[in-house]
Backbone bond lengths (Angstrom), bond angles and torsions (degrees), N, CA, C in turn:
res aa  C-N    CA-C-N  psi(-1)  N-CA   C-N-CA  omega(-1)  CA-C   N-CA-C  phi
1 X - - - 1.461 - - 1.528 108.80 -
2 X 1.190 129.35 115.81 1.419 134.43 179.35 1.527 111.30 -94.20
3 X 1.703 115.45 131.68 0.989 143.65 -175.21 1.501 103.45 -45.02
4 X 1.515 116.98 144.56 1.788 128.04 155.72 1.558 117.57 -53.11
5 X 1.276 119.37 74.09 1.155 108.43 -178.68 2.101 113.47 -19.53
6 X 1.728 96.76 139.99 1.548 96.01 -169.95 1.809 112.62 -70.17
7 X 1.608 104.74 164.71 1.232 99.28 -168.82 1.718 111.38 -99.59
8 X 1.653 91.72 144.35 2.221 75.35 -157.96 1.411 87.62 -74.91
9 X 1.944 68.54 158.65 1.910 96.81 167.96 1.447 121.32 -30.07
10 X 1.345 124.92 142.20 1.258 117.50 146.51 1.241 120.74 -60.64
11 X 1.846 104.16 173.21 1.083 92.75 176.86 1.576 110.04 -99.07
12 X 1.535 120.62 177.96 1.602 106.87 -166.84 1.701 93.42 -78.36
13 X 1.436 99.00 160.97 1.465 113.37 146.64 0.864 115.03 -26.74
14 X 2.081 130.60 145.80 1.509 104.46 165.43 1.634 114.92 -99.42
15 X 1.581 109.57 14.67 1.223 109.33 171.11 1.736 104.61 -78.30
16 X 1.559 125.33 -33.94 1.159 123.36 -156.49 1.848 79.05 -91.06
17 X 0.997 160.90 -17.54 1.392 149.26 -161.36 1.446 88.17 -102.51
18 X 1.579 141.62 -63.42 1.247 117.66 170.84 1.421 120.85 -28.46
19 X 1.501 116.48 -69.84 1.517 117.95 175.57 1.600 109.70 -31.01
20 X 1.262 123.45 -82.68 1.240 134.02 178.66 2.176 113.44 -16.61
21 X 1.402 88.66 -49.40 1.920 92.06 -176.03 1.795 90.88 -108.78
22 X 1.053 136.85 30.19 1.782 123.54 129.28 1.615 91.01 -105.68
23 X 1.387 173.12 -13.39 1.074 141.46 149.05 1.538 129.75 -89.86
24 X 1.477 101.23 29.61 2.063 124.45 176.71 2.182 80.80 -95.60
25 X 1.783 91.90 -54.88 1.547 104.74 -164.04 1.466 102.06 -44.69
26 X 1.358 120.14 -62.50 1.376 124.47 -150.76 1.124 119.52 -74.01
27 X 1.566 100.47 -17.82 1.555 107.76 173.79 1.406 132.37 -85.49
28 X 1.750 123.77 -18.36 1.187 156.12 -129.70 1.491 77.71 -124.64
29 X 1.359 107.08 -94.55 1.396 110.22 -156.42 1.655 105.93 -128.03
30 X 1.395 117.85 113.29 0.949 139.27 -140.58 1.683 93.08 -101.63
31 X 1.312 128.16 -36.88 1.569 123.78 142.78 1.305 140.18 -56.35
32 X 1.501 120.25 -23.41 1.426 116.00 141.81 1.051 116.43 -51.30
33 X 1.231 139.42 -85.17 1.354 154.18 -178.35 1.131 128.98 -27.56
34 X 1.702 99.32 -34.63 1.760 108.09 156.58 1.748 109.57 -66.28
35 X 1.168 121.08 -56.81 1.232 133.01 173.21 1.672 114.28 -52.72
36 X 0.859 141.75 -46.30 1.335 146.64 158.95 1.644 134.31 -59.66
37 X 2.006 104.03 -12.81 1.499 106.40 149.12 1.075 116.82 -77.22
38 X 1.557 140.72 -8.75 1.396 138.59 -176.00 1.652 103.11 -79.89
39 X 1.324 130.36 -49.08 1.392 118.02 178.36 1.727 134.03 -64.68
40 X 1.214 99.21 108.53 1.781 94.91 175.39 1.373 124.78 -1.55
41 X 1.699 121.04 121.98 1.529 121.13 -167.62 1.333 112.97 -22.71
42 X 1.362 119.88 -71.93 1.308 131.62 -155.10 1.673 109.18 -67.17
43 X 1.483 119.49 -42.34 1.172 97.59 172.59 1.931 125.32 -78.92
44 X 1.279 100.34 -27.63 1.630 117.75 155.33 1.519 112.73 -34.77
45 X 1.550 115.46 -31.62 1.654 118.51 176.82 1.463 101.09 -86.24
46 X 0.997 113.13 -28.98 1.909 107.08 -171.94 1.354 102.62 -82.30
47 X 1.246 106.63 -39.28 1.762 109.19 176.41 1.341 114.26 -65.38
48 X 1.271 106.59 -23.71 1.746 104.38 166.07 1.499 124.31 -71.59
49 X 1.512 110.13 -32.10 1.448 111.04 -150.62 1.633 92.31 -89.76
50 X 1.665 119.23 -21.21 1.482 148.84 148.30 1.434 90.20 0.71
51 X 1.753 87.15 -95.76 1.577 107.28 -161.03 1.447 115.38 -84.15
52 X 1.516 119.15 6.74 1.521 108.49 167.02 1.447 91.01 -82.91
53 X 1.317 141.67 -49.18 1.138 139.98 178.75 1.400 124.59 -38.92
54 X 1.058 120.42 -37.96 1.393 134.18 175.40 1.024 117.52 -70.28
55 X 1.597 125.50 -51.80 1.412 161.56 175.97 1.546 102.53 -45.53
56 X 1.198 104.73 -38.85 1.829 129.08 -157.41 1.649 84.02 -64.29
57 X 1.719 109.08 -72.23 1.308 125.15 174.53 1.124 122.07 -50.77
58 X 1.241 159.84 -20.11 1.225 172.72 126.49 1.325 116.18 -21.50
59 X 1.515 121.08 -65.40 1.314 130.33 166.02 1.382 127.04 -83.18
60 X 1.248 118.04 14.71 1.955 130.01 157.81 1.569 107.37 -87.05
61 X 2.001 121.20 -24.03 1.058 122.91 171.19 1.595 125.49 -86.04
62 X 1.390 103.19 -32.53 1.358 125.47 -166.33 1.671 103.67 -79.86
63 X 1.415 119.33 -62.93 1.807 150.09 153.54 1.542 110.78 -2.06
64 X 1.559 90.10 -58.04 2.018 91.71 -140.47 1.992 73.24 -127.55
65 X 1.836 104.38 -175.56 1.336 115.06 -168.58 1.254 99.17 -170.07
66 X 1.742 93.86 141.16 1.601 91.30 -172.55 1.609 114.98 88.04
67 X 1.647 96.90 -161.65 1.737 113.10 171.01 1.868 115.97 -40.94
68 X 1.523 86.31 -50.42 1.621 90.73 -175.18 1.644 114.27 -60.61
69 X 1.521 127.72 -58.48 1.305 129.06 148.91 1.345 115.37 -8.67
70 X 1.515 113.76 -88.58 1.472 93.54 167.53 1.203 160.11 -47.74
71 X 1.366 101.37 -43.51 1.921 122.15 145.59 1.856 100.75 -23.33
72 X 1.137 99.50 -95.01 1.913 101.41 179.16 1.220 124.53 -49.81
73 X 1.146 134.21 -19.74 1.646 128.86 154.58 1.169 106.03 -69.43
74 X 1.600 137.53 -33.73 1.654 117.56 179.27 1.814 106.44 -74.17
75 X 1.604 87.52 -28.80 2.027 75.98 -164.48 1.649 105.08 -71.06
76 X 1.372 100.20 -24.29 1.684 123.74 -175.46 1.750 89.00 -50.61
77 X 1.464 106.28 -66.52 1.754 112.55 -166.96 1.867 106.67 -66.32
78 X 1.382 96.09 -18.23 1.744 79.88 -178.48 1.285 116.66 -98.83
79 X 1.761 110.87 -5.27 1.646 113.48 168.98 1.266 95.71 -83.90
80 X 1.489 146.59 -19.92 1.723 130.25 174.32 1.663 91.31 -72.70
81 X 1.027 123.26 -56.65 1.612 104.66 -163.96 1.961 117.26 -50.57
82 X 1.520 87.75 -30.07 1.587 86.76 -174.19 1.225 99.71 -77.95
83 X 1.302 132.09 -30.21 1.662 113.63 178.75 1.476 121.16 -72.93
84 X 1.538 101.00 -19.17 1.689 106.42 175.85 1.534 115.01 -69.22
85 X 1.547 116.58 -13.23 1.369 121.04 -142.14 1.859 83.23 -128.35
86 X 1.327 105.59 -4.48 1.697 97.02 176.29 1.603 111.60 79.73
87 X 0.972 100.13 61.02 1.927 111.27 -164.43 1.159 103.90 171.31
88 X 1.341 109.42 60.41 1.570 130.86 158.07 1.439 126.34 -45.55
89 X 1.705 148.79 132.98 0.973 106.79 176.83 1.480 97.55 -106.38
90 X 1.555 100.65 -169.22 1.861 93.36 179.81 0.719 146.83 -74.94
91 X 1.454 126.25 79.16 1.678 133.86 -136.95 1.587 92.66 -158.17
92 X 0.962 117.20 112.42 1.312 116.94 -176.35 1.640 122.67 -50.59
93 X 1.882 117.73 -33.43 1.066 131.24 149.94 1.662 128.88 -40.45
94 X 0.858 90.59 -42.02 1.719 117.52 167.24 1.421 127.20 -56.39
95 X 1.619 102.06 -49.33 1.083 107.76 -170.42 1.736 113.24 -93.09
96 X 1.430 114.78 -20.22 1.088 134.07 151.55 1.443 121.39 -54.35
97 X 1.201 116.04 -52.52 1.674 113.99 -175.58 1.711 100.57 -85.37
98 X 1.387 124.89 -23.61 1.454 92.92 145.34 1.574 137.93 -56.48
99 X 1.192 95.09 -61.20 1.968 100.52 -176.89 1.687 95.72 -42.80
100 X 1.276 126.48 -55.62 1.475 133.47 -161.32 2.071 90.16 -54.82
101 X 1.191 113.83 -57.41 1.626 123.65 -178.74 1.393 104.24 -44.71
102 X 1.480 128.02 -43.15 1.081 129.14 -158.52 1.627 128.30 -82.27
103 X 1.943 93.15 -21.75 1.428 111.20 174.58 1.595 112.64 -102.44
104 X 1.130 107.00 -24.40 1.313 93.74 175.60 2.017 117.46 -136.95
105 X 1.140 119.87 -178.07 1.575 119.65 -144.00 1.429 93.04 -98.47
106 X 1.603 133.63 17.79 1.296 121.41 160.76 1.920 132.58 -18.91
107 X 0.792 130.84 106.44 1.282 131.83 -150.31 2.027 91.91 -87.79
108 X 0.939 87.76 125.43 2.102 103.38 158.18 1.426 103.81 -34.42
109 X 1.649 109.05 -66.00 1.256 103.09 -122.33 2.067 96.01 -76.14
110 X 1.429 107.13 6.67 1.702 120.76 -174.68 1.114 97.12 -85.75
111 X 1.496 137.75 -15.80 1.515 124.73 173.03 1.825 109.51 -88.37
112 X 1.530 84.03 -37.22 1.949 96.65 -174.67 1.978 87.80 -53.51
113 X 1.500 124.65 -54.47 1.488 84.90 -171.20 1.442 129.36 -107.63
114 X 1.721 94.23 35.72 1.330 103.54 -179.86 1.500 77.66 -85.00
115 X 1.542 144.77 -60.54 1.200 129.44 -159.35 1.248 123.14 -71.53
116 X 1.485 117.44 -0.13 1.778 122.80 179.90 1.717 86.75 -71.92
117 X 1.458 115.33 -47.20 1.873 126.95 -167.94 1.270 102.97 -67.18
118 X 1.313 144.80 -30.95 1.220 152.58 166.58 1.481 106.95 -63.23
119 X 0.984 109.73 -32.49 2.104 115.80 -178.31 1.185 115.98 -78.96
120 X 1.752 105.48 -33.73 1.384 105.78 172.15 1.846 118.70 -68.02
121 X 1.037 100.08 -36.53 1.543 105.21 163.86 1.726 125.18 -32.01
122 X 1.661 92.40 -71.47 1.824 112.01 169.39 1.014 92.52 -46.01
123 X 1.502 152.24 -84.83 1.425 157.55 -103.66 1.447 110.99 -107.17
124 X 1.397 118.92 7.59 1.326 130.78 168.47 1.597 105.46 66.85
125 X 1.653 116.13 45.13 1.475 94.72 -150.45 1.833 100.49 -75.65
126 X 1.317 122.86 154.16 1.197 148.10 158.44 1.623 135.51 -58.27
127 X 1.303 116.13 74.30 1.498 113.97 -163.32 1.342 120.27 -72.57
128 X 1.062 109.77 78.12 1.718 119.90 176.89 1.791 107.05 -49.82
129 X 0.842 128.49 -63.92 1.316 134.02 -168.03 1.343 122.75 -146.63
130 X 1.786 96.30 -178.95 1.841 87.75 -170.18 1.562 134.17 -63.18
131 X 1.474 104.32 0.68 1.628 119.15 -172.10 1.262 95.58 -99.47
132 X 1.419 129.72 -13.78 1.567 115.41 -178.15 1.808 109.96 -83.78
133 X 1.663 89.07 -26.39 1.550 96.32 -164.70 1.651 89.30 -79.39
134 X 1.703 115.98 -50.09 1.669 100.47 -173.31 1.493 105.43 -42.02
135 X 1.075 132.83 -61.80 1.540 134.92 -158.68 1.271 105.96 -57.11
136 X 1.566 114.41 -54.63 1.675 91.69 164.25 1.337 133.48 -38.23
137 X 1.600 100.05 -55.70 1.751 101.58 176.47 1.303 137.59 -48.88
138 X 1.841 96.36 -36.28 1.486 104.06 168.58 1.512 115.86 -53.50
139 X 1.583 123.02 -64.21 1.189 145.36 151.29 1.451 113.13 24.24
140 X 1.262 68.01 -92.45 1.974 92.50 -162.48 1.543 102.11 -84.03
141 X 1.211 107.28 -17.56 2.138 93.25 173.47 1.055 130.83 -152.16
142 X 1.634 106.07 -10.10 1.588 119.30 -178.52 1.906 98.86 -66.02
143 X 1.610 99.60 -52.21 1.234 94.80 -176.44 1.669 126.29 -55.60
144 X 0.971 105.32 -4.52 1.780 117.11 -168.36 1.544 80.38 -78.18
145 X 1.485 146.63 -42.61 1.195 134.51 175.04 1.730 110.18 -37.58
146 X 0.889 97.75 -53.13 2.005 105.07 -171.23 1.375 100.57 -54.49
147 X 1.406 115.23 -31.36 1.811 119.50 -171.00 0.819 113.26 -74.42
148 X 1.973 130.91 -45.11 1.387 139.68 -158.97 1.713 95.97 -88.64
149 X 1.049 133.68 -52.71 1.105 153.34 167.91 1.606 108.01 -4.46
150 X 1.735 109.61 -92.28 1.501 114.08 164.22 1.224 127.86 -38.36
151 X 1.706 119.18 -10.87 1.458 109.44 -155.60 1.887 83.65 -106.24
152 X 1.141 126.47 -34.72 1.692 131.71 -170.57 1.657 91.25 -85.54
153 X 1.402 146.63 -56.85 1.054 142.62 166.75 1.583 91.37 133.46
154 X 1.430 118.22 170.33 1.655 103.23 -158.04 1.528 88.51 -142.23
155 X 1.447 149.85 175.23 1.277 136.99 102.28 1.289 106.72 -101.15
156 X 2.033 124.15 -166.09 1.134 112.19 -151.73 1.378 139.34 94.59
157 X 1.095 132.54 -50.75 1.305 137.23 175.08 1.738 94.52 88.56
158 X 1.728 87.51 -160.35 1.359 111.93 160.58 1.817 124.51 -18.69
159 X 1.471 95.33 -58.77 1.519 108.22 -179.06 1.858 120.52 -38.19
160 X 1.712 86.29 -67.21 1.600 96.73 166.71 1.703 132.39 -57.82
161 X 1.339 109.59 -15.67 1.300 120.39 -172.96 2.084 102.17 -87.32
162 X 1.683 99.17 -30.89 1.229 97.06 159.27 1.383 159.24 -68.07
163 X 1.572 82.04 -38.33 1.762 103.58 146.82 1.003 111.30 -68.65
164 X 1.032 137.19 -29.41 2.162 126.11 176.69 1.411 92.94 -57.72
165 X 1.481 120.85 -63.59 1.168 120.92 -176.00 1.509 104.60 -47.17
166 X 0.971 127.61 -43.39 1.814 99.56 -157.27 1.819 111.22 -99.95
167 X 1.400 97.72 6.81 1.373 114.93 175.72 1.615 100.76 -77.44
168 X 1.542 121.65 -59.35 1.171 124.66 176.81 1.331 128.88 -81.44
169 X 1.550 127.15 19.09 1.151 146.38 160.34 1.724 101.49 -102.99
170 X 1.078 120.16 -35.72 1.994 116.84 163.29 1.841 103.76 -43.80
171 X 1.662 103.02 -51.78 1.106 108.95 -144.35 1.660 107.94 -73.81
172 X 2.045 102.59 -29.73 1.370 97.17 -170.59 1.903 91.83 -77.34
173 X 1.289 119.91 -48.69 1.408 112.44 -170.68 1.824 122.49 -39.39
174 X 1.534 104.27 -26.91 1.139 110.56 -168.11 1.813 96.81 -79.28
175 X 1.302 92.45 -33.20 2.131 101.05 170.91 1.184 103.50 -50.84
176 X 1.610 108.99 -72.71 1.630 97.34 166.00 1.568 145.94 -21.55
177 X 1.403 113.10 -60.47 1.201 137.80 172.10 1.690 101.92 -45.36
178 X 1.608 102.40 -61.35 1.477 88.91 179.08 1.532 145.19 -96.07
179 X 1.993 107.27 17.25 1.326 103.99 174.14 1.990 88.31 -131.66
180 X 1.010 120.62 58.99 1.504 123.36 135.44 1.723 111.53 -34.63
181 X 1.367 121.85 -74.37 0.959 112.29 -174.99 1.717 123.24 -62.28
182 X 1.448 99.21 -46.32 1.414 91.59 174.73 1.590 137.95 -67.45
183 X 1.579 101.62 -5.82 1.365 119.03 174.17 1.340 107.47 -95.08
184 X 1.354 145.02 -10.62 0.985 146.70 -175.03 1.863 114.57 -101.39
185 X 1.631 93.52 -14.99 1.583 87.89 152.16 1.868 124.57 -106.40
186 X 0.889 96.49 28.04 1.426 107.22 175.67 1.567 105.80 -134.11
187 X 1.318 109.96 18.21 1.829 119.35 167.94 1.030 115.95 80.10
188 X 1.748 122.03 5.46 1.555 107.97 -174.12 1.425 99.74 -105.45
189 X 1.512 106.15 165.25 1.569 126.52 155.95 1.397 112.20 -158.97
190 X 1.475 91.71 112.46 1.521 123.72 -177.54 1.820 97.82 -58.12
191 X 1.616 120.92 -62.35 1.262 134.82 173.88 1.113 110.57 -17.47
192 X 1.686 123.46 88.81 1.701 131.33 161.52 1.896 109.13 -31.77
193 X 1.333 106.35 121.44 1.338 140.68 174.18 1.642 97.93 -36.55
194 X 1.634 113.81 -61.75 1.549 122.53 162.86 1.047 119.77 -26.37
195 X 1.524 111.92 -70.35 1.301 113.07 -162.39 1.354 115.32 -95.10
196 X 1.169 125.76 -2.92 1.828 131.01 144.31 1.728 108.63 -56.49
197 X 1.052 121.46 -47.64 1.396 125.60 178.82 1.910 111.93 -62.89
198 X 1.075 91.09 -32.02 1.385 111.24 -152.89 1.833 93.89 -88.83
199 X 1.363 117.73 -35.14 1.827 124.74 168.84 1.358 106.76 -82.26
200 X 1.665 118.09 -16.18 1.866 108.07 -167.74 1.692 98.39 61.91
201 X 1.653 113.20 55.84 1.351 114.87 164.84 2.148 96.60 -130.37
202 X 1.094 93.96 126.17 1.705 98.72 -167.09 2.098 98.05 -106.37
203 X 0.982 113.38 169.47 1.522 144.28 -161.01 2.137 93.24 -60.07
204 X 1.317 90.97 -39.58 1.393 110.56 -150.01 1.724 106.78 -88.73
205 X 1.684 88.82 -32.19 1.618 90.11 172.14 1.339 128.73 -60.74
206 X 1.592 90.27 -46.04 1.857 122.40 178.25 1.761 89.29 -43.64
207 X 0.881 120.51 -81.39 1.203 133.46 -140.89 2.077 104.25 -70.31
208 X 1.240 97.88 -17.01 1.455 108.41 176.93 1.401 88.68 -79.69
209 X 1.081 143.66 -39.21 1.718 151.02 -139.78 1.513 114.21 45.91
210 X 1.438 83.63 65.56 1.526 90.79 -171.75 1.455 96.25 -93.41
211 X 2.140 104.03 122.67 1.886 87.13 165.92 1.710 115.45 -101.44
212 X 1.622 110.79 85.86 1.222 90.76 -178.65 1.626 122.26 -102.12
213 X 1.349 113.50 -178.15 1.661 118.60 -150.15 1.794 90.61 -60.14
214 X 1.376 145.93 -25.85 0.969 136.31 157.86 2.039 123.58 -68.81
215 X 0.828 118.48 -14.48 1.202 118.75 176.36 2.040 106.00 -87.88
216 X 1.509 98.14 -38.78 1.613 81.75 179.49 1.637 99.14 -101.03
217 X 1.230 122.23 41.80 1.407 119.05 155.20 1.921 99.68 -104.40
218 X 1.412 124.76 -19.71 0.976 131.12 -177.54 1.695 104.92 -86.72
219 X 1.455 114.55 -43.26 1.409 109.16 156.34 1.396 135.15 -32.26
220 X 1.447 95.55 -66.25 1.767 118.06 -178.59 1.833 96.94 -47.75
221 X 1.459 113.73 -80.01 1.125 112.10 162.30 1.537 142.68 11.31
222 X 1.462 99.05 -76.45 1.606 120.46 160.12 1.651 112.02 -76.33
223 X 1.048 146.51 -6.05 1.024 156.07 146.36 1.522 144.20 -57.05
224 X 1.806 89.03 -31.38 1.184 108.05 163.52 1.427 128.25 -89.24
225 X 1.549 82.96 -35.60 1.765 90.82 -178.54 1.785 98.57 -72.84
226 X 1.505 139.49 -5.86 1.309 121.88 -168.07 1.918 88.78 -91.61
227 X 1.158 113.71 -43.27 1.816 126.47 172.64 1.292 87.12 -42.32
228 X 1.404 141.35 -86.73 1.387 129.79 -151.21 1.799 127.17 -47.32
229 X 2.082 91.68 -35.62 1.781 96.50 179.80 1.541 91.29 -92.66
230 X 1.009 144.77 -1.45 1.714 134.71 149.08 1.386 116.06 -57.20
231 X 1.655 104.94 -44.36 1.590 102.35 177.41 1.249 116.94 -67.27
232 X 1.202 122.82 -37.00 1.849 141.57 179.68 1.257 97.22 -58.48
233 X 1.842 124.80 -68.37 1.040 120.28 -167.30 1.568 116.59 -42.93
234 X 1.769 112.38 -47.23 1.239 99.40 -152.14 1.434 112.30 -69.03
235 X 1.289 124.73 -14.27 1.202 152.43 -172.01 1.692 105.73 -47.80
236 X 1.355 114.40 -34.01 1.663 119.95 154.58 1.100 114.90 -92.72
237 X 1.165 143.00 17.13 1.504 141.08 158.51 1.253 109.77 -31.47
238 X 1.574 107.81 -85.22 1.379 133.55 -164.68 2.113 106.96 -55.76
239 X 1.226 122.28 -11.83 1.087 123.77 151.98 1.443 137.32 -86.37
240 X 1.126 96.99 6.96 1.571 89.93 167.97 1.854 97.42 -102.06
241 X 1.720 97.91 175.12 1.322 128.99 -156.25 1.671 94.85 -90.81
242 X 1.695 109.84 120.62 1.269 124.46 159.64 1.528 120.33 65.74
243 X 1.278 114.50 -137.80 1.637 120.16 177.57 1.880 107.26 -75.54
244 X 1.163 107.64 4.87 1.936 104.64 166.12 1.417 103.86 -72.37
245 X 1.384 128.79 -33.80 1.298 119.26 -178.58 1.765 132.89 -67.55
246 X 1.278 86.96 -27.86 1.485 96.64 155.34 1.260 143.74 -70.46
247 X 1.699 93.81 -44.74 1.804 109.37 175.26 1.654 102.57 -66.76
248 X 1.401 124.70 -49.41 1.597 122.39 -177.60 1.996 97.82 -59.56
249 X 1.129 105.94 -62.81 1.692 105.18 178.93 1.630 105.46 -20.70
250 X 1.940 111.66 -66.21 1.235 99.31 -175.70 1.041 133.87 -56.90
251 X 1.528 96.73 -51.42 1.727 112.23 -171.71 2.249 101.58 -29.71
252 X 1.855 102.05 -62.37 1.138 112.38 -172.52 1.793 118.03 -37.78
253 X 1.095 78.05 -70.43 1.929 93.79 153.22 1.094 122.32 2.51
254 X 1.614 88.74 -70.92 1.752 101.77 -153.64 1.676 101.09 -93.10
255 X 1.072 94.27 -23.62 1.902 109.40 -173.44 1.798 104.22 -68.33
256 X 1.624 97.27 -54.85 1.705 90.50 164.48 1.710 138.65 -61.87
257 X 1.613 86.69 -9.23 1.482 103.51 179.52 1.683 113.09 -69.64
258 X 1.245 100.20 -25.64 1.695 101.87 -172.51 1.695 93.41 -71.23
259 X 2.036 134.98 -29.40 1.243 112.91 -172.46 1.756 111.23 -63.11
260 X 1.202 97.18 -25.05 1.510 105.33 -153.36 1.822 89.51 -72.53
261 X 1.653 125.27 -39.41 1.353 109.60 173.68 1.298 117.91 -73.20
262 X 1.173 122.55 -21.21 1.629 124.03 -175.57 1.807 106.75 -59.94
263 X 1.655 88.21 -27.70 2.066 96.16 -166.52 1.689 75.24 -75.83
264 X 0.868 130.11 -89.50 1.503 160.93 -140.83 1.812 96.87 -38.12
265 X 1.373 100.63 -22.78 1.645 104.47 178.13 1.810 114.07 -131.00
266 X 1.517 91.66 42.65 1.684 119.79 167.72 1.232 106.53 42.80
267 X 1.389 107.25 38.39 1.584 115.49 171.44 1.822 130.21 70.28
268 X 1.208 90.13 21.69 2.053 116.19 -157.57 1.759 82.18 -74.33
269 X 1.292 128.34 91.89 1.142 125.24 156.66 1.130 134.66 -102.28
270 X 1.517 99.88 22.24 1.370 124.63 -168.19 2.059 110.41 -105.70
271 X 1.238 95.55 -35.39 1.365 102.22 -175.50 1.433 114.26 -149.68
272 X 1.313 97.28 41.18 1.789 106.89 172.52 1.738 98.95 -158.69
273 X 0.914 124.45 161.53 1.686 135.85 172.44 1.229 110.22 -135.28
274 X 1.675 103.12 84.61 1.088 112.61 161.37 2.239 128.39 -40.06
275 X 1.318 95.85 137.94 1.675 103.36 -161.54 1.454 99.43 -162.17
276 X 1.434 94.07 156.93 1.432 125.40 167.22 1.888 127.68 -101.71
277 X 1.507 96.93 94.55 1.709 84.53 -176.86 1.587 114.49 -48.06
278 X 1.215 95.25 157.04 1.455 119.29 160.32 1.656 120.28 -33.51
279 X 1.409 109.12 -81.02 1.451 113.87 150.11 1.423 127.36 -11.31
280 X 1.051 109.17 -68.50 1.464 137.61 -168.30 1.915 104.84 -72.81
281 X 0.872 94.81 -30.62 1.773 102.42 176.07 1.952 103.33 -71.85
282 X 1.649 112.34 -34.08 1.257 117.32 -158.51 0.855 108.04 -92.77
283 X 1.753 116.75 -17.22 1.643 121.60 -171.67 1.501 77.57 -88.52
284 X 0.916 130.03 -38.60 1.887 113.06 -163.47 2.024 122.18 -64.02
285 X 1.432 79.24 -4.56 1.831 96.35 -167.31 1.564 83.80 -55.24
286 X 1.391 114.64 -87.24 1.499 112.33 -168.40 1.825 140.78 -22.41
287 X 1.499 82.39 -32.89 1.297 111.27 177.88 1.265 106.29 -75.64
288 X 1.206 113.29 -47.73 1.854 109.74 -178.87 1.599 102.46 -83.83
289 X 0.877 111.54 -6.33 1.789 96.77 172.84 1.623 97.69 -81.82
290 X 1.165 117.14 -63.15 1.566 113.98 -153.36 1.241 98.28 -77.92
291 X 1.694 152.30 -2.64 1.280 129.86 108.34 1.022 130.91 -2.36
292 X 1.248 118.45 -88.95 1.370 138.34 154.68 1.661 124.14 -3.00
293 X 1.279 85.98 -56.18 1.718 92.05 -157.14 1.518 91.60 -83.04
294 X 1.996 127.24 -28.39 1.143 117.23 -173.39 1.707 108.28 -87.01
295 X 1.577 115.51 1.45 1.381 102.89 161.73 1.253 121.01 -106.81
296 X 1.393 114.16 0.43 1.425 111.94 145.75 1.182 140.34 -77.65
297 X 1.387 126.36 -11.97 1.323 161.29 139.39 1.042 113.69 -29.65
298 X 1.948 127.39 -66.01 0.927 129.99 168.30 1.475 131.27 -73.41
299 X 1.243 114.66 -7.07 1.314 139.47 -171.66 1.281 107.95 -91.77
């Protein structure tokens, strides 16, 4: 007599699947999460299920290697389609970034190239120059602008959706900026081929962790250019809807705060991880409000 095949899992609660992607958030990135108590509960839950979603994808590349890597970035991309399509599977992430899909106008096509940026990862891609590195940036975080966007409510059009974009292309470059070392033991280098050639910083230095007076002239460099799409970005701040303008204000804040330690520790991205205390994130609240209020002012 052969057994009833078993009956699948439910799916979770979506109160216990919210919980689940604000403690992916809080653990991951501890400046989102500051930035993401400022938005009204309910959209604060979509913004969670956001970046557990993302997060999800991130660590199927980072995790596993090889065949398997890829394996989990497709199942990774075909559990976002089923939650977009209302056919969640049982994954509490899942079941969250549906409900989050369902209330608000999050667009598909911002995951489709968060996962083209995720491929470049697997695929060992090769950063020849500064258009390889923008496209990464867009990739993997600029587009997360298009995501947060619908869920806080936007005016603006196009314009504002661009500054999202170049707010979250500051934010991944500044990632960049500060795990050189830690990406360089897992084989990557984001650092355009050009502009290594172009500082007199070679393959060999990187990997010595050598910080010499040409490598943090190549720092400063990339540092500036992440300050400039911070300045652009914030420039749609003041268009988004309600208390989102604050929580993105901080987040930015605090996210640019890691360049200012990276300078402050002569650019050692080799054997320090540059960061923003806790503290130091809370003293900045004030600061990003009355920002705020003076570019809405002028606005």
């Amino acid at each position: 007599m052969t057994s009833a095949p078993a009956a699948p899992h439910p799916p979770p609660r979506l109160e216990e699947a919210v919980a689940h992607c604000r403690e992916v958030t809080r653990e991951h990135s501890k400046t989102f999460y500051l930035g993401s108590r400022l938005f009204p509960p309910r959209q604060r839950e979509a913004v969670w299920a956001v970046y557990a979603a993302c997060r999800d994808g991130d660590d199927a590349v980072d995790e596993w290697t090889g065949t398997e890597a890829e394996r989990g970035l497709e199942r990774w991309w075909e559990r976002v389609q089923g939650a977009f399509a209302g056919e969640p599977a049982a994954h509490p992430i899942d079941t969250a970034l549906a409900w989050a899909t369902s209330r608000h106008p999050i667009p598909l096509s911002a995951f489709a190239e968060l996962h083209e940026g995720l491929r470049m990862d697997l695929g060992g891609f090769e950063y020849r120059d500064m258009d390889d590195l923008v496209l990464y940036c867009r990739r993997v975080a600029g587009v997360v602008g298009f995501m947060i966007a619908p869920i806080s409510g936007y005016s603006g059009g196009e314009r504002t959706l661009h500054h999202a974009l170049m707010l979250g292309q500051a934010m991944q470059l500044t990632n960049i900026l500060r795990d050189v070392g830690e990406d360089l033991e897992r084989g990557r280098v984001y650092l355009p081929a050009t502009l290594l050639e172009e500082y007199g910083v070679t393959r060999t230095t990187l990997e010595r962790g050598a910080v010499t007076p040409e490598y943090r002239a190549l720092m400063t460099h990339l540092s500036d250019l992440a300050r400039q799409w911070y300045a652009e970005g914030r420039r749609g701040i003041p268009c988004l809807h309600g208390s989102a303008r604050l929580a993105v204000q901080a987040a930015a804040r605090a996210y640019e705060g890691i360049l200012d330690d990276l300078a402050r520790g002569d650019y050692d991205n080799f054997r320090r991880r540059a960061h923003v205390s806790g503290t130091r994130k809370l003293l900045m609240l004030p600061q990003a409000w009355w920002e705020l209020r003076g570019a809405a002012a002028r606005a």
